[in-house]
C-alpha positions in Angstrom: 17.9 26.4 1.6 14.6 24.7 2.4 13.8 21.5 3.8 12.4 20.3 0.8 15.2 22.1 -1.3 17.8 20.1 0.8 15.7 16.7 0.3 15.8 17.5 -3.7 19.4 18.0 -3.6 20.0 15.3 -1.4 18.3 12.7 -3.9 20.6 14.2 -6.9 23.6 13.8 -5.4 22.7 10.0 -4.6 21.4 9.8 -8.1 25.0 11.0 -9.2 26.6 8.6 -6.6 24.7 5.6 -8.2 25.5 6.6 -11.8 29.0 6.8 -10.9 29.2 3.4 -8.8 29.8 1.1 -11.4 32.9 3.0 -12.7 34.1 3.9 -8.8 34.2 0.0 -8.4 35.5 -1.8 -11.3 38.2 0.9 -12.5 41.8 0.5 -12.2 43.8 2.9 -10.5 46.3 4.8 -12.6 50.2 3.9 -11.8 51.5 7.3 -11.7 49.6 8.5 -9.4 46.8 7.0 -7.1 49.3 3.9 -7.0 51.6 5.7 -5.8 50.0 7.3 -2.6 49.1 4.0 -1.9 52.3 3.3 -2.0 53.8 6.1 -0.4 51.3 5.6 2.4 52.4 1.7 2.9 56.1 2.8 3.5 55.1 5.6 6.0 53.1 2.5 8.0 55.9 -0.2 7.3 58.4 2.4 8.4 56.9 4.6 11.0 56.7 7.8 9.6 53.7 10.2 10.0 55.0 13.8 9.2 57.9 13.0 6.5 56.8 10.5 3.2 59.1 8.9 1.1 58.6 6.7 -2.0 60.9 3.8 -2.4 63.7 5.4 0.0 63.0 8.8 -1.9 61.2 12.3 -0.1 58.2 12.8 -1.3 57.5 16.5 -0.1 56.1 17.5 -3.2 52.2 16.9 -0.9 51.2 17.9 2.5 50.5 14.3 4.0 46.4 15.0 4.6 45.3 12.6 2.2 48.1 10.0 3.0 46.7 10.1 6.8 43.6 8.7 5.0 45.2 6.0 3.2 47.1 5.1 5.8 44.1 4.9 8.2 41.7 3.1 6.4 45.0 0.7 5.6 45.1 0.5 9.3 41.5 -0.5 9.8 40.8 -2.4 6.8 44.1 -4.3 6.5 44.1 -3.3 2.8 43.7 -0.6 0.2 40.4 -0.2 -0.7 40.2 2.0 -3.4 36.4 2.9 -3.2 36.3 3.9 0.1 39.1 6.5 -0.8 37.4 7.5 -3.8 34.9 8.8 -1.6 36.9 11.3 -0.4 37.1 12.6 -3.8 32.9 12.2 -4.4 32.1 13.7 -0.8 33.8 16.6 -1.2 32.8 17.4 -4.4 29.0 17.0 -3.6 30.3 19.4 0.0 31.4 22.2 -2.8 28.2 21.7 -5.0 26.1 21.9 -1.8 27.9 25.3 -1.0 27.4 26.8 -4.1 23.8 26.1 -4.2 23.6 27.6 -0.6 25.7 30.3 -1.5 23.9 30.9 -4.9 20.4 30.1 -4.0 19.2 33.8 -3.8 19.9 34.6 -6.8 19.2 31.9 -8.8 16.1 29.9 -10.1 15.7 26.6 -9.3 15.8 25.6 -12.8 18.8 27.7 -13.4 20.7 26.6 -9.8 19.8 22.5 -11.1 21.4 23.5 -14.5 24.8 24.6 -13.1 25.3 22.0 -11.0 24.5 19.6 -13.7 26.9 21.3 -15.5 29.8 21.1 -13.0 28.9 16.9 -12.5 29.4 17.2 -16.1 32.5 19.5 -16.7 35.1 17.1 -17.8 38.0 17.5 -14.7 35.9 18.2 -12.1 33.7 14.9 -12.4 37.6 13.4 -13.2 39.1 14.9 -10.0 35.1 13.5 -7.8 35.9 10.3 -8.4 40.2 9.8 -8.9 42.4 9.2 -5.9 43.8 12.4 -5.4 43.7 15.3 -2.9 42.8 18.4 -5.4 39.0 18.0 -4.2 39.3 17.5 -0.6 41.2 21.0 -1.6 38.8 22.7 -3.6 36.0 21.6 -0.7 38.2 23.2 1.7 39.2 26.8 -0.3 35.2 26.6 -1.0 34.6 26.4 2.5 37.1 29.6 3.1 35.4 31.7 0.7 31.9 30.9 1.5 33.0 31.6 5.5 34.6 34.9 4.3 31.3 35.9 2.1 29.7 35.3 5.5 31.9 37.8 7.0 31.6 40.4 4.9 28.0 40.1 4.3 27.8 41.2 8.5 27.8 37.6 10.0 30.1 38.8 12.8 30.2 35.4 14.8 33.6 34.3 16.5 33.3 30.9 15.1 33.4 32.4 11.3 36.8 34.0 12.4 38.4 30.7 14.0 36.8 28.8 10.9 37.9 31.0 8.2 42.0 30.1 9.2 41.2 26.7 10.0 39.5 25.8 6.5 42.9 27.5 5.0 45.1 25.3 6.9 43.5 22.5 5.7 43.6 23.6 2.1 47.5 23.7 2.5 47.4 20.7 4.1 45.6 19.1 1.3 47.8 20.6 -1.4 50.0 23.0 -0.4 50.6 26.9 -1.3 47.6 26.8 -3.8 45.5 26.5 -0.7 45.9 29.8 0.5 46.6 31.5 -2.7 43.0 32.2 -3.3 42.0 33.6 0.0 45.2 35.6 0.6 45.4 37.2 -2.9 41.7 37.1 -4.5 40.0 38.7 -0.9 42.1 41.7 -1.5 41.7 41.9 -5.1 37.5 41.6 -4.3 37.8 44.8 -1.7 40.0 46.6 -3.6 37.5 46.2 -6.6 34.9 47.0 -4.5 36.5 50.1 -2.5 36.3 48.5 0.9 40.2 47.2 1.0 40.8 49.1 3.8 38.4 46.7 5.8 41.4 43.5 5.0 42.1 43.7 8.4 38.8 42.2 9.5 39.4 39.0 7.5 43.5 39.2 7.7 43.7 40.1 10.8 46.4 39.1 13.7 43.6 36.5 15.2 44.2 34.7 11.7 47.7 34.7 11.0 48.1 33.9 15.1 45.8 30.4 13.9 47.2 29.8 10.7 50.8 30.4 12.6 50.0 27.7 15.4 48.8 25.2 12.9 51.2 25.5 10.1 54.2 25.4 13.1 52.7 22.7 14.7 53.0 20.9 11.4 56.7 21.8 10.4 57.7 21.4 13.5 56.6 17.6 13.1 58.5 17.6 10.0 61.8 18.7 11.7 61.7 16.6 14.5 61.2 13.4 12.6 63.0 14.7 8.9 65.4 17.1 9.6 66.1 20.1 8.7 66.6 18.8 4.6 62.9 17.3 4.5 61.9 20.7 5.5 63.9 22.5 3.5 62.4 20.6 0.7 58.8 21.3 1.9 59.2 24.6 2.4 61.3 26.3 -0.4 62.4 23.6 -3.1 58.6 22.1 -3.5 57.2 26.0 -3.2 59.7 28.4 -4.2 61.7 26.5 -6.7 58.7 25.1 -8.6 56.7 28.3 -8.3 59.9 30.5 -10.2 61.7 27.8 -12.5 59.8 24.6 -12.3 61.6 21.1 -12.2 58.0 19.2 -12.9 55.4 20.0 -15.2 56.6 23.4 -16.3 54.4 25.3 -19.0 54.6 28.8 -20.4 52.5 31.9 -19.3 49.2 31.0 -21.3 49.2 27.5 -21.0 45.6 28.1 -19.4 44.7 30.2 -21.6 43.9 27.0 -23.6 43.7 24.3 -21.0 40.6 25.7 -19.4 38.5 25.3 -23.0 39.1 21.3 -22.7 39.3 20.9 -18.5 35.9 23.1 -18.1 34.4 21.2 -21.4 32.1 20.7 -23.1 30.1 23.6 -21.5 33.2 25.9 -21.2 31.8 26.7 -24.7 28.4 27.8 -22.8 29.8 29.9 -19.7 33.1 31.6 -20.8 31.4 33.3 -23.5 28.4 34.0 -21.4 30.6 35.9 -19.2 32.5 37.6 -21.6 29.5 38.9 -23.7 28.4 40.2 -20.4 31.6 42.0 -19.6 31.4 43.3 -22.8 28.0 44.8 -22.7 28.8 46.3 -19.4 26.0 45.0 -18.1 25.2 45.3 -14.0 26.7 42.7 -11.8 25.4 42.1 -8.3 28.4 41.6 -5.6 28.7 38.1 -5.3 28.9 37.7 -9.2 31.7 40.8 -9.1 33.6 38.3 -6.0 33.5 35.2 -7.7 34.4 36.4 -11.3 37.4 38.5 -9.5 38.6 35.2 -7.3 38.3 33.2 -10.5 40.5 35.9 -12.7 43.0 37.0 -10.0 43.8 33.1 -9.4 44.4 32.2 -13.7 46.2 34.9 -13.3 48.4 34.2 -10.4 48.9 30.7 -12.0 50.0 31.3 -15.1 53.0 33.6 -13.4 53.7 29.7 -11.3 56.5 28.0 -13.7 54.3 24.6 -12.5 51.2 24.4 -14.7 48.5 21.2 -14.5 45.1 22.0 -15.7 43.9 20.1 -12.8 45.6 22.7 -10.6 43.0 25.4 -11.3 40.1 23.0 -10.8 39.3 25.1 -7.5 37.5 27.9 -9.8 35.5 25.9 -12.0 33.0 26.6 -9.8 33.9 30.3 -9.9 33.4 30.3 -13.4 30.3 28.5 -13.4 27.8 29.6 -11.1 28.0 33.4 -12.0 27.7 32.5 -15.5 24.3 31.2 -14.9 23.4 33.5 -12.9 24.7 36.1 -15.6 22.5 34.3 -18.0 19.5 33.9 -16.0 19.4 38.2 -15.7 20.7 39.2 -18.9 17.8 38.3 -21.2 19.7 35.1 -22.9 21.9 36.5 -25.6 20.9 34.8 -28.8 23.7 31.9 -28.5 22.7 31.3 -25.5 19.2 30.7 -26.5 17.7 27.1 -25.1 20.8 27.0 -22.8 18.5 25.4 -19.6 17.4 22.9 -22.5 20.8 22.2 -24.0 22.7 21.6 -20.5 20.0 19.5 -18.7 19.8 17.4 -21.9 23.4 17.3 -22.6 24.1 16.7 -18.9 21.7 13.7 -19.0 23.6 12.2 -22.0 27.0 12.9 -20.3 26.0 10.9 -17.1 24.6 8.0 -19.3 27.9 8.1 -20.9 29.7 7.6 -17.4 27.2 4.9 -16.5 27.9 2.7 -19.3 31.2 3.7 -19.1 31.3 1.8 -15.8 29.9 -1.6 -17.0 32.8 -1.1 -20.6 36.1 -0.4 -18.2 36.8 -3.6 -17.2 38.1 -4.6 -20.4 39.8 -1.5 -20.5 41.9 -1.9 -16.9 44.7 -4.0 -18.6 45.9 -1.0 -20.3 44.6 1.7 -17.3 46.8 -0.2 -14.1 48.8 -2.7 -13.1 46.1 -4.9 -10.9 45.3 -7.3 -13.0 48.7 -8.1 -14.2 50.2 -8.2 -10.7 47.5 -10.3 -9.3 48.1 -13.0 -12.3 51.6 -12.7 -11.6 51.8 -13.0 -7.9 49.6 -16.6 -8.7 52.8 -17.8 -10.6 55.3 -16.5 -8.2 53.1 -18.7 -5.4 53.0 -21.7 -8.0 56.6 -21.6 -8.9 58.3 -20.7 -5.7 59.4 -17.6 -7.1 59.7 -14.2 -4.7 61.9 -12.1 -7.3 60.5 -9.3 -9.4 61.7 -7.2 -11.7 60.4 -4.5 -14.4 61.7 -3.1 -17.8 60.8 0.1 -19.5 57.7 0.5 -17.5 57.0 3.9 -15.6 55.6 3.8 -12.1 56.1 0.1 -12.0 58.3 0.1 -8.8 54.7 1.1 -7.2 53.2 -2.3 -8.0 54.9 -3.5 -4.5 51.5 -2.3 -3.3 50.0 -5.7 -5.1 52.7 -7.7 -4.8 53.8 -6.9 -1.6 57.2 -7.1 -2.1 59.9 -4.5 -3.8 60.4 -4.9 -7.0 64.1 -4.4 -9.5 64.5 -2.1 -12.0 66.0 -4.5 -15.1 68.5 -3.3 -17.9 67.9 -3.7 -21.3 70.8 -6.2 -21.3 69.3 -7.8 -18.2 65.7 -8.1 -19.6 67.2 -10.2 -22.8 68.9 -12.5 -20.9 67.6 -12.3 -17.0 69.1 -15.6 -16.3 72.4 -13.7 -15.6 71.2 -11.9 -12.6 69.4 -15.2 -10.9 71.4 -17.9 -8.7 70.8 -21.6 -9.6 67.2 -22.6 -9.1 66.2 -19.1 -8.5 63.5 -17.2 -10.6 62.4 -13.8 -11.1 59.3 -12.7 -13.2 59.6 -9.2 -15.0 57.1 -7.1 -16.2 57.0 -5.2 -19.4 54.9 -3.8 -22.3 54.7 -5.8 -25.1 53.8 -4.7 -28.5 50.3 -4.0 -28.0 51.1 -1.4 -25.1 49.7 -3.8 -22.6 51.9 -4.6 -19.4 53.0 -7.9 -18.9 55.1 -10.3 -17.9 57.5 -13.0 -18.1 58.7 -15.9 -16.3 62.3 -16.8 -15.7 63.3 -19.8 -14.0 
């Protein structure tokens, strides 16, 4: 890309980053999830561990611990969680992977055509979810991205030694960000790209022994972490039970074979209505493809089609091809003469894009009165004022998923109460004790009550 190309980009990506402020900064975190990392990541300081996590006593190998080695540095640095920092590493990457595509894309598309699909993945409703949540699925999307791009390098004739040590190492870290996803798109998609386009027998150039031997070295270095400070069990659990087991008969979030068939219309939305039919009108016509449109549409159906065979289904777990999806489709619709329901499509998605991202920055300036009902912050902070007022250091929770994560705001463990326990808690205190329990009252807002 240009100088002044880069410069242009540059300023949309910072316009992007001050629509989203307001929300990155007064939104709640979610309980079931960013809470918990937080959480996870405070034991792991509190107790010393750096390969192995655990959540309340519990293993937690269900992630790689890349993005807790970020909580638990900027914990280290800061002294607290701050939870717009770590967004960042949600944002960043995602503008990384938009940056890449418009590289990757540039040639072949228009400006006006390159501006609209990147408008329209800023506005496609999980991937703008996943820039700005606490979670690691973008730092592996950036990273499988990265992978991709290196290996279109590759096999365009870049024949540099640093592709070839970058290519395993952008893997790694995709597994490390994740897990398996991370290299099921390279390993399986690559193959299914040659093979469509009669050069498989050249896999050994980018799965090659010089690959494995990195990926090897790295991926041992890290389980052998993981057996020296969990034993054997933790990395049983890492390695088959978290991989194996929920990949064949899933004990968390298992869905049936065409659970994506349907997902993808409401996780790509709105303008999955725009580029899934753009690409099947095009398959239909049998219209001409150039290669990189014929790799990215293979990588993006050979994964869908790999998960849906995994008994663990998310629609947030095939957020790594939105972008697959995407780009080709405008290019697709930038050479194919626009197809008449696809007529004013720059228009509609620069317009409609506009409106979405005004949506997000009012959106910002509303969720405050909306965090009651989004996290526990609030709740916790007005509780922990009480404990200090009335001597109290107990706390307790009924009914109330995730709660046992609040420790990260109160900064103390917190008891799982029983129904009987909850309507009469002044069976489980010792005279002149007190314990405050939180709960949802009838409203489905969490609070809390006193006991003394």
């Amino acid at each position: 890309m240009e100088k002044k190309q880069l410069r242009e980009q540059l300023i949309r990506f910072i316009i992007y980053f001050l629509i989203l402020l307001p929300l990155m900064l007064q939104r709640d975190i979610t309980p079931n999830n960013e809470l918990k990392y937080l959480s996870i990541a405070d034991e792991a300081l509190r107790d010393g561990h750096f390969f192995t996590m655990y959540n309340h006593g519990e293993a937690y190998a269900d992630k790689p611990p890349l993005y807790i080695w970020i909580v638990m540095l900027f914990k280290r640095l800061l002294g607290c969680h701050n939870t717009f920092i770590l967004a960042l590493f949600s944002l960043i990457p995602a503008f990384i992977t938009l940056g890449i595509f418009n590289r990757w894309c540039g040639k072949e598309l228009d400006k006006k055509y390159m501006i609209a699909a990147e408008l329209t993945m800023m506005t496609t409703a999980y991937f703008i979810g996943g820039a700005i949540v606490l979670r690691m699925d973008m730092l592996m999307t950036m990273f499988i991205t990265l992978a991709m791009y290196t290996f279109w390098r590759m096999y365009e004739g870049d024949g540099r030694v640093k592709l070839r040590i970058l290519f395993p190492i952008y893997i790694f870290l995709a597994i490390f960000s994740k897990g398996p996803v991370g290299i099921m798109i390279p390993l399986l998609c690559i193959p299914v790209f040659l093979l469509i386009d009669g050069k498989f027998k050249s896999i050994g150039k980018y799965w090659g022994w010089s690959t494995w031997l990195i990926l090897a070295l790295l991926c041992g270095g890290w389980w052998l972490g993981v057996w020296l400070e969990g034993g054997s069990e933790y990395l049983n659990n890492l390695l088959f039970h978290q991989t194996i087991d929920r990949a064949v008969d899933s004990f968390h979030h298992k869905a049936p074979f065409w659970y994506y068939g349907y997902t993808i219309w409401y996780a790509m939305g709105p303008w999955s209505l725009l580029t899934i039919p753009i690409i099947v009108w095009v398959l239909i016509k049998k219209m001409k493809m150039s290669s990189l449109v014929k790799f990215m549409l293979s990588v993006a159906a050979s994964f869908l089609l790999i998960m849906s065979l995994v008994s663990s289904k998310l629609a947030i777990y095939i957020m790594p091809v939105f972008p697959f999806i995407t780009y080709p489709a405008f290019i697709l619709l930038q050479n194919s003469g626009k197809p008449r329901f696809a007529e004013g499509a720059r228009k509609i998605v620069t317009y409609g894009a506009g409106i979405f991202l005004g949506v997000f920055l009012i959106a910002g300036f509303l969720i405050p009165r909306f965090n009651s009902r989004l996290g526990f912050r609030n709740v916790a902070q007005e509780a922990s004022e009480v404990a200090r007022a009335n001597s109290i250091t107990r706390f307790g929770y009924y009914d109330l998923r995730s709660a046992e994560n609040m420790d990260v705001y109160l900064e103390t463990s917190l008891e799982k109460v029983s129904q009987e326990e909850f309507e009469a808690p002044r069976s489980i205190l010792a005279p002149g004790e007190g314990i405050i329990i939180f709960y949802k009252n009838e409203n489905g807002i969490v609070t809390f009550k006193t006991v003394k």
